[in-house]
VOPAGU-2260 file (C-alpha; in pm, 1 decimal, decimal comma):
REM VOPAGU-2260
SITE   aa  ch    i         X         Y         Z
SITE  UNK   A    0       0,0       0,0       0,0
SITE  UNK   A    1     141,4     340,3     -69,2
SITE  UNK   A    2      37,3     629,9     167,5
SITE  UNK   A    3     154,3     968,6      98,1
SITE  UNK   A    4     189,9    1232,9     448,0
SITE  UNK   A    5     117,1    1534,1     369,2
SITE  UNK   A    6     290,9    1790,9     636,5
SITE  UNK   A    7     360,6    2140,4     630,2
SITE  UNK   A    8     722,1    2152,4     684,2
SITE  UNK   A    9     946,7    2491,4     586,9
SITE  UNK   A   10    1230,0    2274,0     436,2
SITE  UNK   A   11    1273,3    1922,2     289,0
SITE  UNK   A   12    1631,0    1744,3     281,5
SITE  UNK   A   13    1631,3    1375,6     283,8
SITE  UNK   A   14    1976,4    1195,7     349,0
SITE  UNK   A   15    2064,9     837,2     326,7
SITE  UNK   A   16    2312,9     880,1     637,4
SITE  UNK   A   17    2489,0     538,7     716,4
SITE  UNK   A   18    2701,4     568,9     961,6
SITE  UNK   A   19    3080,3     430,8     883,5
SITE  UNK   A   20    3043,4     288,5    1247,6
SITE  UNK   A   21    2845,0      33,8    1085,0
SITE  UNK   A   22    3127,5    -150,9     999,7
SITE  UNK   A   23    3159,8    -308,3    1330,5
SITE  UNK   A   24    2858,3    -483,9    1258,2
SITE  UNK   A   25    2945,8    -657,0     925,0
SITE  UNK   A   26    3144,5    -944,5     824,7
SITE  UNK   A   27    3493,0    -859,5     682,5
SITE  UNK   A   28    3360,5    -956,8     315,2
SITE  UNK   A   29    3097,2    -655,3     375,5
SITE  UNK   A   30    3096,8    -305,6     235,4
SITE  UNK   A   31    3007,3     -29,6     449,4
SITE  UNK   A   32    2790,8     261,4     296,8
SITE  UNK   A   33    2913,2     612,9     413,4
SITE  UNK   A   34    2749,2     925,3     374,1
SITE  UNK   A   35    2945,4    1043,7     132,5
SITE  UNK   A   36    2796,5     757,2    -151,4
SITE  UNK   A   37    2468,7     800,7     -37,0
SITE  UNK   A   38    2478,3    1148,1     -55,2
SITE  UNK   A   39    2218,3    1384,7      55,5
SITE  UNK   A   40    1887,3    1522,5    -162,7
SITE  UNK   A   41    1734,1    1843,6    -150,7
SITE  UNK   A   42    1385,9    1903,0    -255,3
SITE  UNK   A   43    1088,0    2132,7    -258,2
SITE  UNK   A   44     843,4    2098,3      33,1
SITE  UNK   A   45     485,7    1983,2      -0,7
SITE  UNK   A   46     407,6    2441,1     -24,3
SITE  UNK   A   47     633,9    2445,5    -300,1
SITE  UNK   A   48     860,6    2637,0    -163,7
SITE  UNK   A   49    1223,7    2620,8    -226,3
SITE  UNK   A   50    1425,8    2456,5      19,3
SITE  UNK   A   51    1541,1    2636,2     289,8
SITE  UNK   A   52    1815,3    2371,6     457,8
SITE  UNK   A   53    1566,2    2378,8     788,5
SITE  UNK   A   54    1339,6    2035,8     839,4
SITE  UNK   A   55    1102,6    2015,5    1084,7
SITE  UNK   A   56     733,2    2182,6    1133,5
SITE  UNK   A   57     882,0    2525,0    1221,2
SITE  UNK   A   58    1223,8    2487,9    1100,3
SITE  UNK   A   59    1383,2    2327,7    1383,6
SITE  UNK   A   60    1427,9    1929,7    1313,6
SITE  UNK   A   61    1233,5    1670,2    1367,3
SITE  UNK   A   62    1177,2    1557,5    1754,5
SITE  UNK   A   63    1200,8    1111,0    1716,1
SITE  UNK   A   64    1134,6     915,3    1993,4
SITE  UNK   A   65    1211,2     485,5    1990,6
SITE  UNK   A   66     988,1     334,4    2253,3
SITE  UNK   A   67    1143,1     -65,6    2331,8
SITE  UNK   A   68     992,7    -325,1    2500,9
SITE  UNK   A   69    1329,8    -348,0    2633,5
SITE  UNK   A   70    1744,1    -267,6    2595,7
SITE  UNK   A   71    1834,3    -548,0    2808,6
SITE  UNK   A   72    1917,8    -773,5    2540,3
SITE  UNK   A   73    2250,3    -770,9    2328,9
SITE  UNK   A   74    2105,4    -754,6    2032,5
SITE  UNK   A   75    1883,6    -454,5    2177,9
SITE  UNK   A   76    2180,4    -311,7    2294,7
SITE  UNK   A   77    2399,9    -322,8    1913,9
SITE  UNK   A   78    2048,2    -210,4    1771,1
SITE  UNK   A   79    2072,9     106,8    2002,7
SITE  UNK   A   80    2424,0     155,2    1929,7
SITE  UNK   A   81    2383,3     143,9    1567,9
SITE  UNK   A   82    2080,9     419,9    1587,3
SITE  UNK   A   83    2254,2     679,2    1772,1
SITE  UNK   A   84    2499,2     673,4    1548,1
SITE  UNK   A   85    2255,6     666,4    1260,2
SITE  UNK   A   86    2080,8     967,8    1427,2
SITE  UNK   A   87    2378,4    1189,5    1504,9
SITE  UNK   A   88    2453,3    1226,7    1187,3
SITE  UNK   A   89    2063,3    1356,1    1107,0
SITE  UNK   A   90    2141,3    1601,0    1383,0
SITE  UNK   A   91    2456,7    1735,4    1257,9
SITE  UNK   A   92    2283,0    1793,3     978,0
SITE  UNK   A   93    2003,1    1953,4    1112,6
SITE  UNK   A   94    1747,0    1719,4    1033,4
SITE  UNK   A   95    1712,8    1561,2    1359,6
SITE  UNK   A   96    1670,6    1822,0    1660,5
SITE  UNK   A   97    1580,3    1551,9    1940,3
SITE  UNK   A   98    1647,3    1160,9    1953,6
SITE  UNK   A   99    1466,3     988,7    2286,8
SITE  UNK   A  100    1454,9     642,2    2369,9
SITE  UNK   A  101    1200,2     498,7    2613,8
SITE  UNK   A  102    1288,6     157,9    2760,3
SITE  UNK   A  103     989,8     -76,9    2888,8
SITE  UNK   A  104    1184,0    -303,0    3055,4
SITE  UNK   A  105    1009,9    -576,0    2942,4
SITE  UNK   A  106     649,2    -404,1    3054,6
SITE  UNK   A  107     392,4    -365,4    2805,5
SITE  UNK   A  108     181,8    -118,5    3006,8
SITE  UNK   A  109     504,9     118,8    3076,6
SITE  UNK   A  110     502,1      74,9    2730,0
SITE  UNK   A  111     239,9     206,4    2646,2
SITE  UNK   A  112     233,3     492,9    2903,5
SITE  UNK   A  113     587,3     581,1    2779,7
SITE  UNK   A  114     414,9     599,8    2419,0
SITE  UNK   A  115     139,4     858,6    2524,0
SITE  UNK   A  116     380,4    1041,4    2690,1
SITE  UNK   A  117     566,5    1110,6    2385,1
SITE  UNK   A  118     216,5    1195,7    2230,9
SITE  UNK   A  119     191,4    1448,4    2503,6
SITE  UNK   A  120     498,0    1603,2    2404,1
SITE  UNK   A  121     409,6    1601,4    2063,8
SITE  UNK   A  122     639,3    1420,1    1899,4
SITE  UNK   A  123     696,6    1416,9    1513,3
SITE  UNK   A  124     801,4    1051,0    1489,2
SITE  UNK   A  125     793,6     755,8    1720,5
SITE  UNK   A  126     978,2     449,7    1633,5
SITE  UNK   A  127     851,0     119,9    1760,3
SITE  UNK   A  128     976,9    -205,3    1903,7
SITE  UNK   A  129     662,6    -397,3    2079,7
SITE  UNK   A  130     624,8    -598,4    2330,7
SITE  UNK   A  131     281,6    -701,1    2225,0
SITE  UNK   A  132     147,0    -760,0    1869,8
SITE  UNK   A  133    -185,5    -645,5    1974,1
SITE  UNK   A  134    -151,5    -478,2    2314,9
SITE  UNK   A  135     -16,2    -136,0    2195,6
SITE  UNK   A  136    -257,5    -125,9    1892,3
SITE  UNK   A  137    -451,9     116,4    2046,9
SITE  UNK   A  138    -194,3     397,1    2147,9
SITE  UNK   A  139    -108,7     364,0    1820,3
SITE  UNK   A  140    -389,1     479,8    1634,9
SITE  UNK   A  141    -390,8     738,8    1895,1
SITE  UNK   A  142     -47,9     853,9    1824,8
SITE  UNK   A  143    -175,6     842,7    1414,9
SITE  UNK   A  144    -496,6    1018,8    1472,2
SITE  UNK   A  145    -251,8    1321,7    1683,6
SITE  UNK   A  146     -93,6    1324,9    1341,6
SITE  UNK   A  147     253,6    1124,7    1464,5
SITE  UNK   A  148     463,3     937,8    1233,1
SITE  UNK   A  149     474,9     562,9    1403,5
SITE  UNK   A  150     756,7     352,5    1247,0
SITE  UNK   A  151     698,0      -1,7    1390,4
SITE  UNK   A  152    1014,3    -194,3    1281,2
SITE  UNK   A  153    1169,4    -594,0    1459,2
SITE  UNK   A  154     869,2    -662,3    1677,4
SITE  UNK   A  155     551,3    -582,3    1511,0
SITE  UNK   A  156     179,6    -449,6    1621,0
SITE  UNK   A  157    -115,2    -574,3    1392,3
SITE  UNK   A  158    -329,5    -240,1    1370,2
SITE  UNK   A  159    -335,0    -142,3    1021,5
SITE  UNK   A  160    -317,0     218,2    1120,8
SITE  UNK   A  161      53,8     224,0    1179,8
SITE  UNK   A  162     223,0     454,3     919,4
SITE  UNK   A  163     484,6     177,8     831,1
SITE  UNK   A  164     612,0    -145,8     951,6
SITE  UNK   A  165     970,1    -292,6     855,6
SITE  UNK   A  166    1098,5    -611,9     937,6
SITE  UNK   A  167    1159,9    -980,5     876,8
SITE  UNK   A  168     920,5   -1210,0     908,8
SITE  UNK   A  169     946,4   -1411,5    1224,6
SITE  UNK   A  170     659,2   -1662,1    1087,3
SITE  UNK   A  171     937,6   -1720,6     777,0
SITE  UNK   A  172    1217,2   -1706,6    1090,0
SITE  UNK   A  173    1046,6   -2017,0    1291,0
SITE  UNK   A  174     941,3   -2167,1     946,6
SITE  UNK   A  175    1323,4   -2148,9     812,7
SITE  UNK   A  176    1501,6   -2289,9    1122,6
SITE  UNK   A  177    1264,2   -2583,5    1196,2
SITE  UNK   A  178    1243,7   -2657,7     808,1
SITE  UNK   A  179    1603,0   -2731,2     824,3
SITE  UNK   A  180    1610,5   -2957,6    1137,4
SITE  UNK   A  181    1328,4   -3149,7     999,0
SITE  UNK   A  182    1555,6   -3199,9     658,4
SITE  UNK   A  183    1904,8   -3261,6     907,0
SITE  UNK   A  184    1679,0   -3525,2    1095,4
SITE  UNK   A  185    1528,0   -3661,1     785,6
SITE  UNK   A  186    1198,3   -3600,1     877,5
SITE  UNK   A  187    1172,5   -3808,9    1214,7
SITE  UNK   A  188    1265,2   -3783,7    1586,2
SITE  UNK   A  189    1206,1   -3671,8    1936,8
SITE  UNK   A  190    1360,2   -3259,1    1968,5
SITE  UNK   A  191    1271,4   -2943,9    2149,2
SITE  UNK   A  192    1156,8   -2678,1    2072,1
SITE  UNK   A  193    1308,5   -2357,2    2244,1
SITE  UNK   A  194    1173,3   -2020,3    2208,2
SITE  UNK   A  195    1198,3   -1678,0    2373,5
SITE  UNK   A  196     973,1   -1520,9    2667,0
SITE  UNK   A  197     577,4   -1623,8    2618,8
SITE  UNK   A  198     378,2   -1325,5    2535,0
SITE  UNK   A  199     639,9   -1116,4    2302,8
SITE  UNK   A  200     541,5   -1083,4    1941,0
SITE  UNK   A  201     883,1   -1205,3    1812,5
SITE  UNK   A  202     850,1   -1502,1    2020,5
SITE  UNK   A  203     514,6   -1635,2    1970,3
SITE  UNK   A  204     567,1   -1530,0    1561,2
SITE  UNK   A  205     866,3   -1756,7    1526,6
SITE  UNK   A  206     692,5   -2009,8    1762,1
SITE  UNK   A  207     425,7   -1985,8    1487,1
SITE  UNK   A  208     631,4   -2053,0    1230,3
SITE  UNK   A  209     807,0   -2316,7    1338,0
SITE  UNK   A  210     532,5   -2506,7    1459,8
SITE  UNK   A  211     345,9   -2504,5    1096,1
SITE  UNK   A  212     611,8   -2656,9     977,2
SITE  UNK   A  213     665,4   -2953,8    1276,0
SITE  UNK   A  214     291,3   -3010,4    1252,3
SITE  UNK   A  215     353,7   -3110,8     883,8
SITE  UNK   A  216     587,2   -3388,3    1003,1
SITE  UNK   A  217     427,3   -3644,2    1210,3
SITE  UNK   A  218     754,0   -3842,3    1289,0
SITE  UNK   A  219     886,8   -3559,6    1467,4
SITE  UNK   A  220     760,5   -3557,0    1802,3
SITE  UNK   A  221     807,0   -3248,2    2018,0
SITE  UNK   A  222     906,1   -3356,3    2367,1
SITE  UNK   A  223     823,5   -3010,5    2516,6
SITE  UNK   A  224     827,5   -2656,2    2402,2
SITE  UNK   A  225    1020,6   -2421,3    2606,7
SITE  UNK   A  226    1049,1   -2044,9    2674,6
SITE  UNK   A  227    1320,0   -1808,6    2829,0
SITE  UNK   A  228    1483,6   -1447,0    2819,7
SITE  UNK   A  229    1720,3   -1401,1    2547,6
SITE  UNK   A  230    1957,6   -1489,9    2774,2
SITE  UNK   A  231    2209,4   -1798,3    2792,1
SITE  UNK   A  232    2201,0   -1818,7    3193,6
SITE  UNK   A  233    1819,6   -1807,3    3245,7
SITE  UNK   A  234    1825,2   -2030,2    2892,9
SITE  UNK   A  235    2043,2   -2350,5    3097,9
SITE  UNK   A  236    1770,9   -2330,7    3362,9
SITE  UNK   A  237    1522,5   -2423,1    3180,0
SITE  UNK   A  238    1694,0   -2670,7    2934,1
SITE  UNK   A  239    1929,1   -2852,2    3143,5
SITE  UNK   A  240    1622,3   -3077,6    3352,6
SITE  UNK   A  241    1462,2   -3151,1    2999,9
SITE  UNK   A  242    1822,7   -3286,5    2914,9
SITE  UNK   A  243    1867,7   -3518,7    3206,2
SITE  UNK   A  244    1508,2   -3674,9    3127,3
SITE  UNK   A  245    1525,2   -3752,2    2785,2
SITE  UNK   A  246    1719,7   -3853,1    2508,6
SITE  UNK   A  247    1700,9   -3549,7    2211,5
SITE  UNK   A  248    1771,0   -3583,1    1858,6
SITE  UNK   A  249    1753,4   -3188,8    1783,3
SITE  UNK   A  250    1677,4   -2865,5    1937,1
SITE  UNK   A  251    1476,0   -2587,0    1705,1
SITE  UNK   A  252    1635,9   -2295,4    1907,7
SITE  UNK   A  253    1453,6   -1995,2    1846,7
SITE  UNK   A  254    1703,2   -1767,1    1938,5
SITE  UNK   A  255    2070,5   -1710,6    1930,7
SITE  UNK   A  256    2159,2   -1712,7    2302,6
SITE  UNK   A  257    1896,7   -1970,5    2336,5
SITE  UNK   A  258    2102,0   -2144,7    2054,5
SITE  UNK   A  259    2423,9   -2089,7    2281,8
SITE  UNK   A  260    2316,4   -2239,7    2595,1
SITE  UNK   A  261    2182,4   -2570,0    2390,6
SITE  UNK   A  262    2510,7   -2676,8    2257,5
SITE  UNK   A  263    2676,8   -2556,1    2575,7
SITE  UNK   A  264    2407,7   -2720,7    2754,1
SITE  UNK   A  265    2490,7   -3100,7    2487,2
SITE  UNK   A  266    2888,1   -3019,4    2551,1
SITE  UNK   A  267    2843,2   -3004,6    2940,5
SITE  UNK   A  268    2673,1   -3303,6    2970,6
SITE  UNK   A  269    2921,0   -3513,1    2712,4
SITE  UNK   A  270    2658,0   -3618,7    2481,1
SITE  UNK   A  271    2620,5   -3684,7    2141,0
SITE  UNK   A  272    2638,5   -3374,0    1966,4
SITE  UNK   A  273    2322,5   -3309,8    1792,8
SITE  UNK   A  274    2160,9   -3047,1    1512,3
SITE  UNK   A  275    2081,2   -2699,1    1673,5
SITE  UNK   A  276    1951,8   -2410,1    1446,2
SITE  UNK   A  277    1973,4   -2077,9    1575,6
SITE  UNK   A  278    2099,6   -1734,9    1507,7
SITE  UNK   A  279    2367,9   -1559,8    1408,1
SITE  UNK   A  280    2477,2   -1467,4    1788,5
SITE  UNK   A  281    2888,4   -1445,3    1760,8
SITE  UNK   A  282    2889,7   -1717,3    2083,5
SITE  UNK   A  283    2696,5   -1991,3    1907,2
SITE  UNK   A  284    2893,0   -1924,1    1582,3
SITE  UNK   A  285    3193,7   -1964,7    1736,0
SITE  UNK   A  286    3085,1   -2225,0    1960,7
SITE  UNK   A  287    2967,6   -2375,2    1583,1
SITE  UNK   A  288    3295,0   -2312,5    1446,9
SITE  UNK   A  289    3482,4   -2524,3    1725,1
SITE  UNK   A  290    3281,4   -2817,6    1702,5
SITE  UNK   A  291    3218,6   -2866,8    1326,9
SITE  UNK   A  292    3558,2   -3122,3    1260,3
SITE  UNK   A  293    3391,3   -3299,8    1574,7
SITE  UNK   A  294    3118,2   -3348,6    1295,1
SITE  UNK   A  295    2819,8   -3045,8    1413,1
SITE  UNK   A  296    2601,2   -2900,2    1158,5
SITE  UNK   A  297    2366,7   -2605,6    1237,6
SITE  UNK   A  298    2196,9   -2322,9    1065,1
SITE  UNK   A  299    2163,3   -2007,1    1153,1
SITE  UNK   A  300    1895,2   -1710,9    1056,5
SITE  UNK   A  301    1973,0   -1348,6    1102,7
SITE  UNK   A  302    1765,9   -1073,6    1187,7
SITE  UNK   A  303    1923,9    -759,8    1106,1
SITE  UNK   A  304    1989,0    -464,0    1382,7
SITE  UNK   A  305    1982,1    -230,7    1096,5
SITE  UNK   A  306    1615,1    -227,5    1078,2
SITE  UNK   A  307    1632,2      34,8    1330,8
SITE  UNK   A  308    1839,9     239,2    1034,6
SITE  UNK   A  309    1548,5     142,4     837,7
SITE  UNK   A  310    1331,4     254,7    1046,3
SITE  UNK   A  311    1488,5     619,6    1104,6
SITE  UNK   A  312    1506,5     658,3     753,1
SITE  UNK   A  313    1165,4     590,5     651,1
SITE  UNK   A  314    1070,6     802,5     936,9
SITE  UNK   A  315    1217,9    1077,7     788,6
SITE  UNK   A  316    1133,0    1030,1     423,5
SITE  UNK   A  317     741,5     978,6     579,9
SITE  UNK   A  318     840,8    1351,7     753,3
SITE  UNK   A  319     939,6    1487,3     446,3
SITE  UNK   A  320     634,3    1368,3     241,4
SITE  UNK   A  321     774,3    1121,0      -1,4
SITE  UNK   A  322     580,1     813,3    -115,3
SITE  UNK   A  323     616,5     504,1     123,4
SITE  UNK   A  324     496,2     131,9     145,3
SITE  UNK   A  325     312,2      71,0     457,5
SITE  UNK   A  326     463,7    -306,1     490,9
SITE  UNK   A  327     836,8    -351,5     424,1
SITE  UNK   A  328     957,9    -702,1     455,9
SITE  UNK   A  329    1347,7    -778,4     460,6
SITE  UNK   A  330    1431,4   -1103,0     322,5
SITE  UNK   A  331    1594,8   -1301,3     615,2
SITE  UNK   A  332    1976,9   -1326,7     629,9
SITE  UNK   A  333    2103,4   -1693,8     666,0
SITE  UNK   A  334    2429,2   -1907,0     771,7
SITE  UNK   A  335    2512,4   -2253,2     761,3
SITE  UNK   A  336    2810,9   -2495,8     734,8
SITE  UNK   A  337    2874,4   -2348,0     374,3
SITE  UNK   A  338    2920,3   -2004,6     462,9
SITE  UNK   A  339    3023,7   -2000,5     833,0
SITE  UNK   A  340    3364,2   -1858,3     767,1
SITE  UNK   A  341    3280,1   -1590,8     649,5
SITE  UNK   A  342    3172,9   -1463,5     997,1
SITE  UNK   A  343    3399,7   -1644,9    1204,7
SITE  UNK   A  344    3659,0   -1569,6    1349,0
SITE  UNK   A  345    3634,6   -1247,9    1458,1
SITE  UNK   A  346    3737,7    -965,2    1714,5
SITE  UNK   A  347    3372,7    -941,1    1829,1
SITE  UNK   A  348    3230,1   -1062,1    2191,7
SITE  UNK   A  349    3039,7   -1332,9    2212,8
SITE  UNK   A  350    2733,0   -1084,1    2224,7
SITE  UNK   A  351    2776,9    -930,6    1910,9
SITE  UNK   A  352    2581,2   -1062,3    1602,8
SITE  UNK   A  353    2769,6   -1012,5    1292,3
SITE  UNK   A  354    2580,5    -964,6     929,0
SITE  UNK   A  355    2670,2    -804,0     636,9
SITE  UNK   A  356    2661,7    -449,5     641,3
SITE  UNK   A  357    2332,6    -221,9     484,7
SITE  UNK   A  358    2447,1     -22,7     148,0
SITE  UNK   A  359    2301,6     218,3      42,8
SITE  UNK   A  360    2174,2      11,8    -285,5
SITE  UNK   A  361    1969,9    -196,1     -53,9
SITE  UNK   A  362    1826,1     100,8     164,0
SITE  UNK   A  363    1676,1     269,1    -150,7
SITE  UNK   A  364    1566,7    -127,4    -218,2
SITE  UNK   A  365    1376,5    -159,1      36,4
SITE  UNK   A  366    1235,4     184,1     156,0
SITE  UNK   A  367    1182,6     286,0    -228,7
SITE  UNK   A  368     814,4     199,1    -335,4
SITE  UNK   A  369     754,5     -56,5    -610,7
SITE  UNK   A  370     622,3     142,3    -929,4
């Protein structure tokens, strides 16, 4: 769907700022997009007017807030990291006048309190990372009826009044990983499946997925599904009883830290190493890496921290008044045996998450609307 905002504004500039910071989060094979190949456009404003190098609704920049279920997480964490930088450039240039981020800490109704309060404060733009895919729907179409720019990008709400949503799908996420432990397993046995907290939209939509497929294969029988935190300690609480009970053939980890504490979880306890998907969290790769002459196979999905560039972006094109799709979907990233050297080793801690860096080619790919 394309929407058009139509906002008085007394200058237009649009730039396609990635930050050469981004490096850090790419594989050495990757090449990362500076501001000086993207470049910057200037245009006429939706008065006509010429462009005055202010942006903003009286000339000031635009005021952005990013409400998060939480920061807790490392991949939270390298996604904040990666949008300040992203944003400090749309200050310097003028674009930007105030960045905010409001952390949930894992609440939905702080959440959503921390939402209207940036409606209160009249905000130009919020970006959005949910803890609920229904929960926050209505202070949503609150913020859109106030005339605010939502940008819902990672962890998505289902109102179709939200100006724009980018992301992967984490249906296609669950559907990919368990799709290729069913093939490793060929098409039988007794596995787990682990997934993050109950209740979070990224959790139950990868659950989702992954279950549609495991329903299609009646030899594989699910001993139990779990849930934790993103978090490898929390992770080996929950997985380590289900180990001593039963014999496992696979785990469908949900989750990169989730992935992490399986195979540490299978090394621990000296048995039979066994397929694990999982993510492209730089502990489980290189816990991969280790352990694939002593014959382990995995496959990993990635879900990019640059959607939160995405996100910025589009919230600013939006602000400016240039065409946009509603729905954005990034294809999914993905890793296995074949390509796992290209990511490992590295000089990143075992939180990091390393993917290719965003160009600038595939920004205007996947923010530009199809003709």
């Amino acid at each position: 769907m394309k929407k058009n905002l139509k906002k008085q504004i007394a200058g237009v500039m649009t730039a396609c700022l990635v930050a050469t910071s981004l490096a850090a989060c790419g594989s050495s094979a990757s090449d990362t997009t500076t501001a000086e190949e993207t470049g910057a456009k200037a245009e006429s404003n939706s008065t006509g007017q010429e462009n005055s190098g202010e942006t903003g609704s009286e000339g000031g920049g635009y005021k952005i807030g990013w409400s998060t279920i939480y920061l807790t997480p490392s991949w939270m964490q390298e996604t904040n990291g990666l949008m300040e930088e992203y944003v400090e450039q749309y200050k310097q240039s003028g674009v930007i006048s105030e960045y905010t981020v409001a952390n949930a800490d894992g609440d939905t109704s702080t959440q959503i309190s921390q939402i209207e309060n940036m409606i209160a404060e009249g905000y130009d733009a919020i970006l959005l990372d949910a803890g609920s895919s229904d929960a926050l729907n209505q202070v949503v179409e609150k913020a859109v009826d106030e005339g605010i720019v939502v940008v819902n990008f990672d962890s998505l709400v289902t109102t179709d009044k939200v100006t724009c949503r980018i992301g992967t799908s984490d249906e296609e996420y669950g559907r990919l990983c368990a799709q290729w432990l069913v093939d490793t397993l060929g098409g039988k046995g007794d596995i787990i499946v682990f997934s993050g907290p109950a209740g979070v939209a990224v959790s139950e939509g990868r659950e989702k997925g992954a279950m549609a497929v495991l329903e299609e294969n009646p030899d594989i029988n699910i001993i139990t599904t779990l849930h934790s935190e993103y978090n490898s300690a929390p992770a080996m609480e929950v997985l380590n009883p289900v180990l001593d009970a039963n014999e496992i053939d696979g785990i469908c980890a949900l989750g990169g830290s989730l992935a992490s504490a399986s195979l540490t979880a299978v090394l621990n306890k000296g048995i039979d190493l066994i397929p694990i998907c999982g993510e492209n969290y730089n502990g489980f790769l290189r816990q991969w890496s280790d352990n694939v002459d002593n014959g382990f196979e995995s496959f990993a999905v990635c879900q990019p921290n640059w959607l939160g560039i995405l996100a910025i972006e589009q919230s600013v094109r939006i602000l400016n008044g240039e065409e946009y799709e509603q729905d954005v979907t990034v294809p999914i990233p993905t890793i296995n045996n074949d390509n796992l050297s290209d990511f490992v080793p590295n000089d990143y801690s075992d939180d990091w998450y390393p993917i290719a860096d965003i160009t600038a080619e595939q920004i205007e790919e996947y923010l530009t609307p199809a003709e």
